[in-house]
C-alpha positions as CSV (number, residue, x, y, z in Angstrom):
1,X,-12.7,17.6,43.0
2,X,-11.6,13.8,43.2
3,X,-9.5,12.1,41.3
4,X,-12.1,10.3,39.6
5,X,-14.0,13.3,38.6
6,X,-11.0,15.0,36.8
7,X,-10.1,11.5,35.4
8,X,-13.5,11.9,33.9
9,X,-13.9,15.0,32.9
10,X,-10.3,14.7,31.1
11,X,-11.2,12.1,28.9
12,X,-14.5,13.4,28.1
13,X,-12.7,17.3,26.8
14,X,-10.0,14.9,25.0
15,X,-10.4,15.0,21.1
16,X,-10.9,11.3,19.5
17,X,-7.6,10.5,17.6
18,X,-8.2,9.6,14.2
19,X,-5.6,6.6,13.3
20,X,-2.2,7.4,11.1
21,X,-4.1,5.5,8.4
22,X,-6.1,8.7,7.3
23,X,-2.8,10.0,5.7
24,X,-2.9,6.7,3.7
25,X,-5.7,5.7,1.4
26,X,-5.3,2.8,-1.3
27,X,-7.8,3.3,-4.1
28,X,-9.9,0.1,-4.9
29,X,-8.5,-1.5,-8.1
30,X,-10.6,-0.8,-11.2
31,X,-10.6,-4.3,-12.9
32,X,-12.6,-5.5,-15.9
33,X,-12.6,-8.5,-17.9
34,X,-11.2,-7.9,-21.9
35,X,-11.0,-11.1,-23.6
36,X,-8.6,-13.4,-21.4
37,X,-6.8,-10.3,-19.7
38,X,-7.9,-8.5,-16.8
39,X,-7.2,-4.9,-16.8
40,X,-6.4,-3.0,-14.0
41,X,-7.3,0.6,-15.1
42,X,-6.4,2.8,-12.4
43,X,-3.3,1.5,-12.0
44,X,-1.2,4.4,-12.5
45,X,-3.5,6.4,-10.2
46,X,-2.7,3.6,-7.7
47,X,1.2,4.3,-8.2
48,X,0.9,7.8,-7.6
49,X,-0.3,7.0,-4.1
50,X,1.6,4.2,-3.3
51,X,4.4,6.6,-4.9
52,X,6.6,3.3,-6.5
53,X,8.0,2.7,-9.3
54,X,5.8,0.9,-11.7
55,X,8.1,-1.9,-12.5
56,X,8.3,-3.0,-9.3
57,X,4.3,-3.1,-8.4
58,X,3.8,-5.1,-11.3
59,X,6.7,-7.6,-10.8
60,X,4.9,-8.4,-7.8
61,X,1.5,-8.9,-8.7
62,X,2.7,-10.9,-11.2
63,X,4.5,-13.1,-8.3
64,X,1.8,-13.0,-6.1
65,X,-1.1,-14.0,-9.0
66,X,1.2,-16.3,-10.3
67,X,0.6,-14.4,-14.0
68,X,2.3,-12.2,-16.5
69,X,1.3,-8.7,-17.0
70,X,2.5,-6.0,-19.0
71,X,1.3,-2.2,-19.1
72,X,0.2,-0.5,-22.1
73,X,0.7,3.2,-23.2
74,X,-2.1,4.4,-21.3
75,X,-0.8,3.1,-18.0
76,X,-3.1,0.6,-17.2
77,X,-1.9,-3.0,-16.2
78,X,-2.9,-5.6,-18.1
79,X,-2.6,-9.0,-16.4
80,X,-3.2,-12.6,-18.4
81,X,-5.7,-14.4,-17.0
82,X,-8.9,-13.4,-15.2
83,X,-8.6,-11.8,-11.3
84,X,-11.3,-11.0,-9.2
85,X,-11.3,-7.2,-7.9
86,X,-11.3,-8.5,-4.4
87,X,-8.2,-10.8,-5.0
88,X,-6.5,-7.4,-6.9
89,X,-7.0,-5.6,-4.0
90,X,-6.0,-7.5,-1.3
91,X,-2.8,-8.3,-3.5
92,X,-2.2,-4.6,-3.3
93,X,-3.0,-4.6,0.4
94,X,-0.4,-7.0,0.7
95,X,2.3,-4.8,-1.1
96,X,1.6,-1.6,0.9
97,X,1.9,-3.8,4.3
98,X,5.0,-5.1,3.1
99,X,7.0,-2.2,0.6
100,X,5.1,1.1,1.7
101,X,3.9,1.4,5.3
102,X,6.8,1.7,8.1
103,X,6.2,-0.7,10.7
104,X,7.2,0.9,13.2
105,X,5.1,4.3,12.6
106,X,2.8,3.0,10.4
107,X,3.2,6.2,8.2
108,X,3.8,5.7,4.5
109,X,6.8,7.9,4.3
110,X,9.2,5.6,3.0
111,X,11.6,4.6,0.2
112,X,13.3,1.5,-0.8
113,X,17.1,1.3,-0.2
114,X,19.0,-1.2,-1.7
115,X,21.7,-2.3,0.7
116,X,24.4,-4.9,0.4
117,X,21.7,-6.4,-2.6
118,X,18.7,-6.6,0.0
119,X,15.8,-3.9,-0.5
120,X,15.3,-1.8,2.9
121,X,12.4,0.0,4.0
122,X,13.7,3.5,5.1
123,X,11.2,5.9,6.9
124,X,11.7,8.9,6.7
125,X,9.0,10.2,9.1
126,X,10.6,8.1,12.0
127,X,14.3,6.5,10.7
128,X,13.6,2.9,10.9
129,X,14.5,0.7,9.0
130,X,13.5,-2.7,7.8
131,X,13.2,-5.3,5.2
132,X,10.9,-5.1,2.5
133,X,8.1,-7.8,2.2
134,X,7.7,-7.9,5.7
């Protein structure tokens, strides 16, 4: 057999590779409209996966919206004004680029360090480190 007949037949036995981003799945925001507050009801659901500390989500959809928010006792975020789901979710898009995937691995194993008053990304799937936001 050639070279280009095992080259072939090599690639067709070899299993597709699904992408590292099956491990990682952000839920679409639940938003709705009450009075002049949008609430974002499946935030806390949305914490769990991003697994952050809920402070620190909100303090930065409240930067990037350019709003106030609050959350109430049932863990839903309520932000003043009204936001589009679409505008919601690709705020939170933002946040897991930036504070929850590694990029280096891509994998969202990864805490927040503070070091010398700067936030790190650690991974702890590969050992990089970066800064946050990035």
């Amino acid at each position: 057999m050639d070279y280009e007949k095992q080259l072939d037949r090599a690639i067709e036995e070899t299993p597709d590779i699904e992408g590292t981003s099956s491990r990682f799945s952000l839920p679409d925001p639940e938003i709705r409209q009450e009075g002049s507050a949008t609430v974002y009801e499946n935030f806390q659901s949305t914490l769990n996966t991003l697994d952050r500390e809920a402070d620190h989500v909100m303090k930065y959809l409240q930067n990037e919206l350019g709003t106030s928010a609050n959350i109430d006792d049932r863990g839903r975020l309520r932000l003043k004004g009204e936001f589009r789901q679409e505008r919601v979710r690709e705020a939170m898009e933002e946040y897991a680029d930036g504070y929850v995937l590694c990029s280096e691995c891509g994998l969202p194993d990864t805490r927040i360090e503070k070091e010398n008053g700067a936030e790190i990304l650690r991974c702890e799937a590969c050992g990089a480190r970066s800064a946050t936001g990035e």
